[in-house]
C-alpha positions in Angstrom: 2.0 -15.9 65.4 2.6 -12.7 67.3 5.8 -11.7 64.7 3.5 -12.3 61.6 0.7 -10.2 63.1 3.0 -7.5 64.1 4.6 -7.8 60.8 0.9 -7.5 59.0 0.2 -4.5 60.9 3.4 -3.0 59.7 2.9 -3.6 56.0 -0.5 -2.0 56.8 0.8 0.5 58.4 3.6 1.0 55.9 1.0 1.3 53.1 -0.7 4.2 54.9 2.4 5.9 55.2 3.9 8.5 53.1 8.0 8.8 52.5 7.6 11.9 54.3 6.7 10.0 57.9 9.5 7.8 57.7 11.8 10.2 56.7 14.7 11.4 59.2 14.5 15.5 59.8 18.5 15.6 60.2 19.7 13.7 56.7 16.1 14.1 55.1 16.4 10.2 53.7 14.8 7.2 55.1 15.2 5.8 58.7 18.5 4.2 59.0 18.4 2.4 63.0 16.0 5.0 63.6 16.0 5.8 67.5 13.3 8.1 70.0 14.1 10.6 71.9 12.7 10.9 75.4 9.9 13.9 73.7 8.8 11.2 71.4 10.5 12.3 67.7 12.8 9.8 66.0 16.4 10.3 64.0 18.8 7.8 61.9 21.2 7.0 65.0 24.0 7.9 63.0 22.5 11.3 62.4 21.5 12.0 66.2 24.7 11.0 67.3 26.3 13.2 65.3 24.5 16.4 66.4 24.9 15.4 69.8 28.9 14.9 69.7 29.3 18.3 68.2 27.8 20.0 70.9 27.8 20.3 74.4 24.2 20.7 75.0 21.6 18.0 74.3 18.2 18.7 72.7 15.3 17.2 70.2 16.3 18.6 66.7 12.2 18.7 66.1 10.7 20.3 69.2 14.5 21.9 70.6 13.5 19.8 74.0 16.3 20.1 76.0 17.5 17.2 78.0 19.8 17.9 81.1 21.7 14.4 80.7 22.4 12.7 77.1 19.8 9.9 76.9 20.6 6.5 76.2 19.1 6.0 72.9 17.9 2.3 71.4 16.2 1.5 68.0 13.1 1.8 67.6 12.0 -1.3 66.2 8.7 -0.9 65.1 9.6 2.3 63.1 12.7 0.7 61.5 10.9 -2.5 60.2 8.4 0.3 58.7 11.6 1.8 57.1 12.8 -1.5 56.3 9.6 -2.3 54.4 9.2 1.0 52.8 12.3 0.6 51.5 11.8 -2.9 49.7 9.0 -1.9 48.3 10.2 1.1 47.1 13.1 -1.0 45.5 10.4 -3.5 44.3 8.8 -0.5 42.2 11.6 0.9 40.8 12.7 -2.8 39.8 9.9 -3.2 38.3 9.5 -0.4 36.1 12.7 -1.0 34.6 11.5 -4.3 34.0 8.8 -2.4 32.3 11.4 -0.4 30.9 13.1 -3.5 29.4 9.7 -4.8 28.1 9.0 -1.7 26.1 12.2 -1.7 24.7 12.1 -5.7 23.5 8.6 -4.8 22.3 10.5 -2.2 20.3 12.8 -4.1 19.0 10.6 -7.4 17.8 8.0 -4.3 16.0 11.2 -2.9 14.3 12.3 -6.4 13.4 8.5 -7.5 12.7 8.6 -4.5 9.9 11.9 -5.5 8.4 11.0 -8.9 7.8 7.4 -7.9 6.6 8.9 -5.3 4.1 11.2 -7.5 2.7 8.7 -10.6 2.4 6.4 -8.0 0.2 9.6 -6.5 -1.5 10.2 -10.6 -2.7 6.6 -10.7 -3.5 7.1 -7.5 -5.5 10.0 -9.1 -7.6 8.2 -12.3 -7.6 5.0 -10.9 -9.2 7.3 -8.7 -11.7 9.2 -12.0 -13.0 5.8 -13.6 -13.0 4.1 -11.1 -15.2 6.9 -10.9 -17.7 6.3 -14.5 -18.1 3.2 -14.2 -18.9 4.0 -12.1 -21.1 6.0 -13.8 -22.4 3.8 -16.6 -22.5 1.1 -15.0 -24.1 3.3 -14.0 -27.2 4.4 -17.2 -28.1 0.7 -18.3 -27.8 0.0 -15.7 -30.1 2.6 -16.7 -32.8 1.1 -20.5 -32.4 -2.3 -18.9 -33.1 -1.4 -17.3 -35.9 0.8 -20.0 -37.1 -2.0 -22.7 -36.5 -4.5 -20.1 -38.2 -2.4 -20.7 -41.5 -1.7 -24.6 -41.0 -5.6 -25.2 -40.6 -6.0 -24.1 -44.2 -2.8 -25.1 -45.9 -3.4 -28.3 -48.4 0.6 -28.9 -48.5 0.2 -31.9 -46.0 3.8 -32.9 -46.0 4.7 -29.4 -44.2 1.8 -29.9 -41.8 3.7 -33.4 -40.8 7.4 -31.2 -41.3 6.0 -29.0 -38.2 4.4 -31.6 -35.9 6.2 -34.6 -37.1 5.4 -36.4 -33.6 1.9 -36.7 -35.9 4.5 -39.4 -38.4 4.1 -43.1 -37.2 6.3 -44.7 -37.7 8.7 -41.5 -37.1 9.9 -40.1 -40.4 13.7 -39.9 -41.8 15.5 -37.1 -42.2 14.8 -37.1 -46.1 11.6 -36.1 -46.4 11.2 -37.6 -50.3 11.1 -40.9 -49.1 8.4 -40.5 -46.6 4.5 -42.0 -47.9 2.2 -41.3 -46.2 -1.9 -41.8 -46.5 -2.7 -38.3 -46.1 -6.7 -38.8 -45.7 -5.6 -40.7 -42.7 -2.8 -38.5 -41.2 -4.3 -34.8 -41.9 -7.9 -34.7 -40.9 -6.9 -35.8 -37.0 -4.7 -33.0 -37.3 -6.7 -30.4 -38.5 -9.2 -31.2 -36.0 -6.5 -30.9 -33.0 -5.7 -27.3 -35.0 -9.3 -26.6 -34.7 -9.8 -27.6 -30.5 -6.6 -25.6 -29.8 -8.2 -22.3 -31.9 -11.7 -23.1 -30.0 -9.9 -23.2 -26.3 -7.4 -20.2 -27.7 -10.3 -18.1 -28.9 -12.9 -19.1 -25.8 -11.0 -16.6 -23.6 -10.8 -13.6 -25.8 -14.4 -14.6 -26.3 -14.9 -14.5 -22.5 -13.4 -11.4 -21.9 -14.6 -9.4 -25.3 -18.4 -10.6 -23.5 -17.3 -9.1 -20.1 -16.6 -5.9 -21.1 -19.6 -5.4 -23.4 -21.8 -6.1 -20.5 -19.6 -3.7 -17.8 -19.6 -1.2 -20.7 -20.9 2.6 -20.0 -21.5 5.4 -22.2 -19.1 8.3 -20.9 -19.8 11.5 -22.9 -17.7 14.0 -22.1 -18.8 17.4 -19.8 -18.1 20.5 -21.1 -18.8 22.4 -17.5 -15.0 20.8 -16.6 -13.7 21.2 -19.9 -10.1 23.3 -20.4 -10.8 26.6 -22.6 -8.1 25.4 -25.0 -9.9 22.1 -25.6 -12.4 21.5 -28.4 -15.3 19.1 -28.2 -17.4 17.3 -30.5 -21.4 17.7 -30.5 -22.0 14.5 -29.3 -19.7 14.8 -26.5 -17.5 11.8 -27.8 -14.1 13.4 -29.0 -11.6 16.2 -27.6 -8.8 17.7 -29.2 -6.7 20.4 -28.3 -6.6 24.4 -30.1 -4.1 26.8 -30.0 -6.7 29.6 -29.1 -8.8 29.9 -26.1 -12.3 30.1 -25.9 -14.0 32.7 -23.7 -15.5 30.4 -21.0 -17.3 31.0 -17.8 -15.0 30.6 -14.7 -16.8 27.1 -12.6 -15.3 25.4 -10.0 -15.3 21.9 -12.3 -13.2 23.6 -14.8 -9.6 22.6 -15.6 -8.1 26.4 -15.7 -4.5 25.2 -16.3 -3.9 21.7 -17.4 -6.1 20.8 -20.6 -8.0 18.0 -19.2 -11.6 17.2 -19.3 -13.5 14.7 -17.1 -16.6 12.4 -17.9 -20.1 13.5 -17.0 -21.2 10.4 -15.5 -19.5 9.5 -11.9 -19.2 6.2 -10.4 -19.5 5.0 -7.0 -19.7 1.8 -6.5 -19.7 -1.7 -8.9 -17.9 -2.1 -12.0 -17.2 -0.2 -15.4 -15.7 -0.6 -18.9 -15.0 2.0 -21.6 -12.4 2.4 -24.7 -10.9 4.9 -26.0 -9.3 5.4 -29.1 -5.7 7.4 -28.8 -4.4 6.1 -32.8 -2.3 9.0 -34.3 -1.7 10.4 -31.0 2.3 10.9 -29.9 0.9 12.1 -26.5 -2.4 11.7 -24.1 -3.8 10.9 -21.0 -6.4 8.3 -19.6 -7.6 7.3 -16.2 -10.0 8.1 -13.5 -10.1 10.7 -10.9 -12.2 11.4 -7.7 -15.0 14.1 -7.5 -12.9 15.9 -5.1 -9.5 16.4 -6.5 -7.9 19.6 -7.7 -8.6 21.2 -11.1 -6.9 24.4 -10.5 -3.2 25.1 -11.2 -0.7 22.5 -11.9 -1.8 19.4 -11.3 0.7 16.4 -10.3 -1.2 13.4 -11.2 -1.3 10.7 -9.0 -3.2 8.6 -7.0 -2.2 10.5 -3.7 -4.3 13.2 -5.2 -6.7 11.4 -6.6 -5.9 10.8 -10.3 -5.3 7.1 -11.6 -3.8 7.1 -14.7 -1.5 5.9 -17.3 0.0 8.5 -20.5 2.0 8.5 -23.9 4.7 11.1 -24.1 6.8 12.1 -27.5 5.5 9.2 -29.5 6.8 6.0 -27.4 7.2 6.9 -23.6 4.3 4.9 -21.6 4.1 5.7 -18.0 1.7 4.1 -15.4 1.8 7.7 -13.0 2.2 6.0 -9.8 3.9 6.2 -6.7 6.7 6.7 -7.9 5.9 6.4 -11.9 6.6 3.3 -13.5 7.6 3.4 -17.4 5.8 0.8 -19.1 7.3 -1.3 -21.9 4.7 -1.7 -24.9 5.3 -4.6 -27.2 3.5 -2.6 -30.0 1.1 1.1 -29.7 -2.0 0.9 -28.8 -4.4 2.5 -30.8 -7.5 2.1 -29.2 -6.9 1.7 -25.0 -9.7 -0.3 -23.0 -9.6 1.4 -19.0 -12.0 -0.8 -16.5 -12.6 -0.3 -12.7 -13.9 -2.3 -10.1 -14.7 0.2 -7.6 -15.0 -2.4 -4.3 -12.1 -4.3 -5.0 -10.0 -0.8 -5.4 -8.3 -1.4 -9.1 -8.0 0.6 -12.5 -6.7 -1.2 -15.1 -5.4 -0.3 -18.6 -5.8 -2.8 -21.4 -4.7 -2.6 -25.5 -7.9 -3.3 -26.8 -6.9 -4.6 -30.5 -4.5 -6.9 -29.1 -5.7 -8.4 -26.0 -2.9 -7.7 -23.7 -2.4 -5.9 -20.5 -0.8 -2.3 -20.0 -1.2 -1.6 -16.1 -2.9 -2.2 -12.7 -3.6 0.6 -10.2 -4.4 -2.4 -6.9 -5.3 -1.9 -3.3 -6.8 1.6 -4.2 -9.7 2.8 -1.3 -12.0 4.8 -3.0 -14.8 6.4 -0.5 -16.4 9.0 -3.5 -17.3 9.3 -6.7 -15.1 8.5 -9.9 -15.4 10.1 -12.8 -13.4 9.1 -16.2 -10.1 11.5 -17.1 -8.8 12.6 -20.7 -6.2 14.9 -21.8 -4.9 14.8 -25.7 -2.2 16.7 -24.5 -0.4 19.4 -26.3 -0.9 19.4 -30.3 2.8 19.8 -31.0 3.8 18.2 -34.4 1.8 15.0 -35.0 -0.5 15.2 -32.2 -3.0 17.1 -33.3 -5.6 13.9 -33.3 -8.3 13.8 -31.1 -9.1 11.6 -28.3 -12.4 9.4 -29.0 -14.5 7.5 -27.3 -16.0 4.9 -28.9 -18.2 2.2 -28.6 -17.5 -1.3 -27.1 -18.2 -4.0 -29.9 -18.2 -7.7 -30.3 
């Protein structure tokens, strides 16, 4: 009981301590056996004795106290088990801060691993959604040729080639020479033709569907001549832009496009959802999309959606590019002449459509929008062919 109390003391006494108190005045470290001298001051033994063999005259290295006899020195237990202590805890600290150390650097390692795992799950995802959307593709042109094809069966009268293309419709199943095959044709064709006519209804329900949606998200866009290009024409109703070789005298505004000919929409957008066409036939070059209140007009303008343009172009006739980050050349199935842009401002997309033929050009996704956006045309330079303007029309049934 009397060891762990004097040892308590000493860890108490050893916290109130500084390195400095335990610290030898000869070898500036530690205690090591630290001894007293008769004035009272204590040394490493090792170090004391040291300074006492090399000389012949014995005195306290701290106070110079000379002693006429050398004194028979003994450690000092009390200070050495503060030493002792101070110097395991000392040990414990730095042990644990490279245990820290090590900790920090595992956490290191498991982010850096974390992020390469991450990146290439969402670089499979990437390729995963690519392969998916060609399918649908894909998909959506063959179910365009059976469309069309059942389009012309439901009104053909030649019954035998009705049973020639679905001859799963035959019962019992037919021989390969058709001229011996009788059928009852008032029986055979009209269950046909009204399988033709449910696979037209379902076919057609969707296109119905979405030609409803984008009447009712539809907005009249007119076009504003305060951010209009001095090169650029436009018409009196504020509906069409093309491009002249001679520049109009125009007052300088801070909404005007000075170097690229662009012109923006006068209505902005801020929140819900939107839907306008545009039609771009005769065009070999143009530019549609969306941009924020705030982005650049003056200069050269790099469009993209890091400064705040979303949008997709035609270059020398056939060259589609979504410009992204980086750009993404798009591969169009046929031109669009008339292209359908819609926005869903909460959900952060843009998306491009061919209105004629249903299908889908390209998805701006994930955007954060936090101001207003306005609609973005540009019919480009009027080189050869392109003299065309760009129009906006009206959405219809």
């Amino acid at each position: 009981m009397i060891y762990l109390s004097l040892w308590s003391v000493m860890a108490s006494s050893s916290s109130l301590l500084s390195e400095d108190q335990l610290q030898c005045s000869i070898c500036l470290d530690v205690f090591t056996d630290p001894v007293s001298t008769p004035c009272g001051h204590n040394f490493c033994r090792v170090c004391l004795k040291e300074c006492w063999d090399s000389s012949s005259a014995y005195h306290c290295r701290v106070c110079k106290t000379e002693f006429p006899t050398r004194p028979e020195l003994s450690v000092n237990t009390f200070i050495s088990g503060l030493a002792a202590q101070f110097k395991n805890t000392e040990k414990e600290k730095a042990d644990s801060v490279e245990v820290f150390r090590a900790l920090l650097r595992c956490i290191e390692r498991s982010q850096a691993e974390l992020l390469e795992v991450m990146e290439e799950k969402q670089k499979a995802a990437e390729r995963q959604a690519v392969e998916f959307i060609k399918e649908l593709e894909q998909e959506i042109t063959e179910l365009k040729r059976r469309d069309t094809e059942l389009e012309q069966l439901s009104h053909t009268e030649d019954h035998l080639h009705l049973l020639q293309v679905y001859p799963s419709l035959c019962s019992p199943p037919p021989t390969k020479n058709w001229t011996e095959v009788r059928i009852n044709s008032h029986l055979r064709v009209e269950p046909l033709r009204r399988a033709l006519s449910q696979l037209q209804e379902s076919a057609l329900l969707h296109s119905v569907k979405w030609v409803k949606l984008c009447v009712s998200l539809s907005v009249d866009v007119t076009l504003d001549p305060d951010s209009a290009h001095p090169k650029l024409i436009l018409s009196d109703d504020g509906k069409q832009v093309a491009l002249v070789k001679k520049q109009k005298n125009l007052p300088e505004n801070p909404e005007r496009f000075d170097r690229c000919a662009c012109v923006l929409g006068k209505e902005g957008f801020s929140s819900g959802r939107f839907y306008y066409e545009v039609q771009v036939s005769g065009k070999t070059a143009w530019d549609l999309g969306v941009t924020r209140e705030s982005s650049n007009r003056k200069g050269q303008i790099i469009l993209s959606p890091k400064n705040g343009y979303w949008t997709v172009w035609l270059r020398n006739e056939t060259e589609y590019k979504a410009l992204d980050s980086p750009r993404v050349p798009l591969s169009l199935k046929e031109a669009p002449q008339k292209v359908g842009v819609f926005v869903d401002y909460e959900e952060g997309l843009v998306s491009f459509c061919d209105v004629e033929s249903r299908s889908h050009i390209y998805s701006f996704t994930g955007q954060s929008f936090t101001e207003k956006l306005y609609p973005y045309f540009s019919p480009s330079d009027n080189k050869g062919k392109n003299s065309a303007s760009l129009i906006i029309t009206p959405v219809e049934h």
